[in-house]
Jmol script that loads the backbone (N, CA, C; Angstrom):
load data "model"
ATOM      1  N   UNK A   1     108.625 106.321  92.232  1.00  0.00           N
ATOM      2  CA  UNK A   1     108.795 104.967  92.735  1.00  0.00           C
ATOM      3  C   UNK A   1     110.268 104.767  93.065  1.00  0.00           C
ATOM      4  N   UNK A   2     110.477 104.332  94.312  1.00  0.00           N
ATOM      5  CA  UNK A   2     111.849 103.949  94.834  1.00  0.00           C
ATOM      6  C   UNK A   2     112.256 102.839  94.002  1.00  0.00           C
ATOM      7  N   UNK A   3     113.774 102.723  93.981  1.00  0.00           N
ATOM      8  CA  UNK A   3     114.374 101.489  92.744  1.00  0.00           C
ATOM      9  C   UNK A   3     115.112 100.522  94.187  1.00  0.00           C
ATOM     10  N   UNK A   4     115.715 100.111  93.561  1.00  0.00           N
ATOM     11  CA  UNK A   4     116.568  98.647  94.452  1.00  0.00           C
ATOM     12  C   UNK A   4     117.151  99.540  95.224  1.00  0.00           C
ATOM     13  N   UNK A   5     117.917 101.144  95.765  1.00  0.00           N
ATOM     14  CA  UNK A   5     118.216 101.333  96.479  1.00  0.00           C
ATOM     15  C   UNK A   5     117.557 101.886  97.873  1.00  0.00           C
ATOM     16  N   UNK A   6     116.530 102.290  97.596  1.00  0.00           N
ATOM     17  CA  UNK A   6     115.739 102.372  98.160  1.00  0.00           C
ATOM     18  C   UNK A   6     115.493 100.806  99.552  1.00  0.00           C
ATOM     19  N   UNK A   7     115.327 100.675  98.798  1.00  0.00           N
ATOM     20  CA  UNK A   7     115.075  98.927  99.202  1.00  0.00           C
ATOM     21  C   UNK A   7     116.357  98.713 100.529  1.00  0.00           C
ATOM     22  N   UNK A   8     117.435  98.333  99.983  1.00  0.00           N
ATOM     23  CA  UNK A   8     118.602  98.422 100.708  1.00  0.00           C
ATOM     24  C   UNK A   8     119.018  99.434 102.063  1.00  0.00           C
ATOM     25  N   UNK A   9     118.289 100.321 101.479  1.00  0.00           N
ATOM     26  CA  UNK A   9     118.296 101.513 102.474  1.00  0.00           C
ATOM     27  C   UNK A   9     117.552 101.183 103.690  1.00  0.00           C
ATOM     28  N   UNK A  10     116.286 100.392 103.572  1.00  0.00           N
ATOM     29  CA  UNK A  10     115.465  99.883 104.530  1.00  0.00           C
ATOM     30  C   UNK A  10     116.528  98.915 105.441  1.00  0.00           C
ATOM     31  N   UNK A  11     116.628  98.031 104.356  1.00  0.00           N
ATOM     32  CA  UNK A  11     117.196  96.913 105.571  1.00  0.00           C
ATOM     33  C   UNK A  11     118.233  97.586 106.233  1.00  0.00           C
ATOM     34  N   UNK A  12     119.373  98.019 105.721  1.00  0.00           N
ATOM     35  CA  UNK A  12     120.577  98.585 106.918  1.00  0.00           C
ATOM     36  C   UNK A  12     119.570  99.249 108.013  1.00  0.00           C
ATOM     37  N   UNK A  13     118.488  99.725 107.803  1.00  0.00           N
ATOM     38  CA  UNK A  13     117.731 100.342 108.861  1.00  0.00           C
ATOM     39  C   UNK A  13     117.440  99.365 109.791  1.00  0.00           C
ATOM     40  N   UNK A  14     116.885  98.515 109.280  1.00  0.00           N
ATOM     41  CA  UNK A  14     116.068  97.180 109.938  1.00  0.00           C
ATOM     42  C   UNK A  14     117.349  97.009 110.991  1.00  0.00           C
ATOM     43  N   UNK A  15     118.669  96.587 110.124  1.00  0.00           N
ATOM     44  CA  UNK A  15     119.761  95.739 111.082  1.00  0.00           C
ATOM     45  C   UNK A  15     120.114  96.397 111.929  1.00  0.00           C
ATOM     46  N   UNK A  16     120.572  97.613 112.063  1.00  0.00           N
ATOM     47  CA  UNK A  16     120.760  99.146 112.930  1.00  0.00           C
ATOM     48  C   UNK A  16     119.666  98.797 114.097  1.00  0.00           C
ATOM     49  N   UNK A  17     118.575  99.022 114.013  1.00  0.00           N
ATOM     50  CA  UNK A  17     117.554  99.081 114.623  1.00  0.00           C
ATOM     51  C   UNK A  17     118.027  97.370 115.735  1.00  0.00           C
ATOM     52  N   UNK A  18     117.424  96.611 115.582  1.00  0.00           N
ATOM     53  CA  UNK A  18     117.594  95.300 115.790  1.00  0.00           C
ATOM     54  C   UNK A  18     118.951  94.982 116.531  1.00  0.00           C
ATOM     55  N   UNK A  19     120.111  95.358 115.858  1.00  0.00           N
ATOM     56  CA  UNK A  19     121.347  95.642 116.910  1.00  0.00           C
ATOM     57  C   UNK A  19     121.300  95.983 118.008  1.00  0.00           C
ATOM     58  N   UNK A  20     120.701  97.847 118.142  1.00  0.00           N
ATOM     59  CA  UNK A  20     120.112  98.462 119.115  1.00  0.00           C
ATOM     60  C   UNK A  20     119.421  97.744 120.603  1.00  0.00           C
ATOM     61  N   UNK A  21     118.199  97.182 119.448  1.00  0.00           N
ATOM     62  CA  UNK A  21     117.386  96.256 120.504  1.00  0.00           C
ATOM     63  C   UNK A  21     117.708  95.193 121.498  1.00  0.00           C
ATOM     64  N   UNK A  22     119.117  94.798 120.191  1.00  0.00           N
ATOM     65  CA  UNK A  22     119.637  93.606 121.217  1.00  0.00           C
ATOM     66  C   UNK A  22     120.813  94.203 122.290  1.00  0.00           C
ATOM     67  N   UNK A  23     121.289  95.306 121.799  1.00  0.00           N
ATOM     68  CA  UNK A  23     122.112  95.630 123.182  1.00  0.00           C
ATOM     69  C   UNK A  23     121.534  96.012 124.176  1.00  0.00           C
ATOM     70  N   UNK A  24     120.187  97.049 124.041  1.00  0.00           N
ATOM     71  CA  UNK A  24     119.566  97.378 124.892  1.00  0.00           C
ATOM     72  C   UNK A  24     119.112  95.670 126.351  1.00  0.00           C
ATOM     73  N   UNK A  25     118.483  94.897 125.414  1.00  0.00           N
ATOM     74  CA  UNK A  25     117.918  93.480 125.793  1.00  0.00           C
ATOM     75  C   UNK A  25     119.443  93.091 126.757  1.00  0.00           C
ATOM     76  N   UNK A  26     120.436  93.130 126.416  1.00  0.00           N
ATOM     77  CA  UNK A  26     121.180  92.920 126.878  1.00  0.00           C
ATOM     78  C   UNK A  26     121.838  93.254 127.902  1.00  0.00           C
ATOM     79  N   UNK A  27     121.956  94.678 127.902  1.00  0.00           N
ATOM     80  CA  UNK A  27     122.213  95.243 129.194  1.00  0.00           C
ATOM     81  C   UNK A  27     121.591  95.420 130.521  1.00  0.00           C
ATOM     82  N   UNK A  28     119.887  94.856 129.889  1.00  0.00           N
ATOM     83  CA  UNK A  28     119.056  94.666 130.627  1.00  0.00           C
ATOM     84  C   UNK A  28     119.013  93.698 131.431  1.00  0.00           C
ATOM     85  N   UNK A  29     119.449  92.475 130.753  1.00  0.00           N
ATOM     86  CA  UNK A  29     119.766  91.145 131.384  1.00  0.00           C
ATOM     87  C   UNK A  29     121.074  91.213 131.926  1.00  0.00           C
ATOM     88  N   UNK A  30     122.197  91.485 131.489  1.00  0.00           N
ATOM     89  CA  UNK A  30     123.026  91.800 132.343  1.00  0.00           C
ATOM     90  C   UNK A  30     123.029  92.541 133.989  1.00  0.00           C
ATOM     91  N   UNK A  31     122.298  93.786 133.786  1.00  0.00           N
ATOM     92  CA  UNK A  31     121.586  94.047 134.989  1.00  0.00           C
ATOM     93  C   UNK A  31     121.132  93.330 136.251  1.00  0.00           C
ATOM     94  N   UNK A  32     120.047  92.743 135.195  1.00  0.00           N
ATOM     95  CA  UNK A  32     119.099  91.853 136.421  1.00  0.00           C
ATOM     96  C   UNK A  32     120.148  90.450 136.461  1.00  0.00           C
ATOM     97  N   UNK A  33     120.828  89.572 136.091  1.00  0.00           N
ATOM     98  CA  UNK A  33     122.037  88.454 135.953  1.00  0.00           C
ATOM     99  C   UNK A  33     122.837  89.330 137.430  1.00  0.00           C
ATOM    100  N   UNK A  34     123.200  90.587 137.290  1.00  0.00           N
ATOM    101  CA  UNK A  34     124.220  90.511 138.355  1.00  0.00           C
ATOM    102  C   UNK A  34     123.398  90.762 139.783  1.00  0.00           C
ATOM    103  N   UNK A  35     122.148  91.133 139.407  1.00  0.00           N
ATOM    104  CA  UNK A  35     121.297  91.403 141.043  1.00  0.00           C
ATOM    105  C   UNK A  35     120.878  89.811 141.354  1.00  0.00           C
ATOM    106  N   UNK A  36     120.584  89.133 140.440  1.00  0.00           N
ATOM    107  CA  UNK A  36     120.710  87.502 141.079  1.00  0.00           C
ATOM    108  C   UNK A  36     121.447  87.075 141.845  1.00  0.00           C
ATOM    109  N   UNK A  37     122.996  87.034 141.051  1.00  0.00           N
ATOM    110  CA  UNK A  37     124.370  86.688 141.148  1.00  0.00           C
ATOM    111  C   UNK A  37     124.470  87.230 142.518  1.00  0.00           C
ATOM    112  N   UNK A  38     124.110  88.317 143.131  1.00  0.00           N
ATOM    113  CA  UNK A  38     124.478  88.605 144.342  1.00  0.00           C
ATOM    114  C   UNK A  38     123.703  88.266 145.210  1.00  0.00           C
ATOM    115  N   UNK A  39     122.406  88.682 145.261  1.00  0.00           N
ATOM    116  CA  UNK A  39     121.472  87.913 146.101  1.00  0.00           C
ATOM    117  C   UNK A  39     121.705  86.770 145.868  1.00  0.00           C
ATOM    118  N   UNK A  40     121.542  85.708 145.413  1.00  0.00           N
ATOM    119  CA  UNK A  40     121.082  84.289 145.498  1.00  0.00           C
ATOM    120  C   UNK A  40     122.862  83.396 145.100  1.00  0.00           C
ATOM    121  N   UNK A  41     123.724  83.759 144.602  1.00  0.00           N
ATOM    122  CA  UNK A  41     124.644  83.405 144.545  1.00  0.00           C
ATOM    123  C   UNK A  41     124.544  82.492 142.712  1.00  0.00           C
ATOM    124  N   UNK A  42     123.551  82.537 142.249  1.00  0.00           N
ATOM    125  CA  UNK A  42     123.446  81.501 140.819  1.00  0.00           C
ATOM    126  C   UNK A  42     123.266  82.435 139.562  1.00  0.00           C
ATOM    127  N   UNK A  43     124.150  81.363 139.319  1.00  0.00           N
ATOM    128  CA  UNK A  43     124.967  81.871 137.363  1.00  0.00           C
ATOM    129  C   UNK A  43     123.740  82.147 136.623  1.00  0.00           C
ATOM    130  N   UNK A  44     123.157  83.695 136.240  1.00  0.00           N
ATOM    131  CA  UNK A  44     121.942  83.056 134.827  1.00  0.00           C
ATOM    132  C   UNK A  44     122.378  82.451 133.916  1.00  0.00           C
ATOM    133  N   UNK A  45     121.704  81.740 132.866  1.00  0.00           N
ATOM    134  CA  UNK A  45     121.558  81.802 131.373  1.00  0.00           C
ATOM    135  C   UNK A  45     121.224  83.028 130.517  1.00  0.00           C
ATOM    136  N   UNK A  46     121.217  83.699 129.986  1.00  0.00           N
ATOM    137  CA  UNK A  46     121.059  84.633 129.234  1.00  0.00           C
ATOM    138  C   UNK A  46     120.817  84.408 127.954  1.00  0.00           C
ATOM    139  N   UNK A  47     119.169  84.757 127.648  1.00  0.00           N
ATOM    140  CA  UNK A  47     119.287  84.391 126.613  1.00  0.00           C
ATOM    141  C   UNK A  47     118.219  85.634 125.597  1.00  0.00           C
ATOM    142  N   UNK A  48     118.585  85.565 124.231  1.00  0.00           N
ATOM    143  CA  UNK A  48     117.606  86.863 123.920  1.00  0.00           C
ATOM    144  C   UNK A  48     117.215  86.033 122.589  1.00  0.00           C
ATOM    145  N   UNK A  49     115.515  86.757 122.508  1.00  0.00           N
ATOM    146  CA  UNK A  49     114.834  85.641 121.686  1.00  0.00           C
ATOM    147  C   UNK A  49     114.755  86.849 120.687  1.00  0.00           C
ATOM    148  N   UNK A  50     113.832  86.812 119.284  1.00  0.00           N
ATOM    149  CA  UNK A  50     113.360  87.488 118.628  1.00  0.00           C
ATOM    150  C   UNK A  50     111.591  87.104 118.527  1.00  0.00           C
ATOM    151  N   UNK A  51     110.459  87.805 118.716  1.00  0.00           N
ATOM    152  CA  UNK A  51     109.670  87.469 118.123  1.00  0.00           C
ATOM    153  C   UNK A  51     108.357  88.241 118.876  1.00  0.00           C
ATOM    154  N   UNK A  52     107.366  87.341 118.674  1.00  0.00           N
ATOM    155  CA  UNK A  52     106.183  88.116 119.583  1.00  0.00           C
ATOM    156  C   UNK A  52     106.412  87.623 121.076  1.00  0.00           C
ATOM    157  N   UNK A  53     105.801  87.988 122.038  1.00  0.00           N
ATOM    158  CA  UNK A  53     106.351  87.860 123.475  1.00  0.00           C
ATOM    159  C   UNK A  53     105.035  86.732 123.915  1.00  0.00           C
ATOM    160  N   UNK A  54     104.024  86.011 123.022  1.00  0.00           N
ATOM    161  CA  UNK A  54     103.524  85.335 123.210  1.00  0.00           C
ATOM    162  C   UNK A  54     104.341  83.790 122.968  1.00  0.00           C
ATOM    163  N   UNK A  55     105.003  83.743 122.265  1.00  0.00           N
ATOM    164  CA  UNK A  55     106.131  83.000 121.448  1.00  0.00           C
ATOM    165  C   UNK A  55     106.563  82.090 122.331  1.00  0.00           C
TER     166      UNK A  55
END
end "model"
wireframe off; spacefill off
backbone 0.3
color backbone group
């Protein structure tokens, strides 16, 4: 049986992970923000949610 470090070990995983996701999310929107910005000339909002994509 894993003890409390175990435990700990997860979450730094969790936050690692989740970081990841959000830069990825990010660069993604950044992306598509500057193909707007040029076609159409308008500022996005940018925004990144957490959750189910029904949400």
């Amino acid at each position: 049986i894993g003890g409390h470090g175990d435990f700990q070990h997860w979450l730094g995983v969790e936050k690692i992970m989740r970081e990841e996701a959000n830069a990825t999310a990010g660069a993604a929107l950044d992306s598509y923000a500057a193909k707007v910005r040029q076609s159409l000339g308008i500022e996005s909002e940018l925004v990144i949610r957490e959750g189910k994509a029904a949400e």
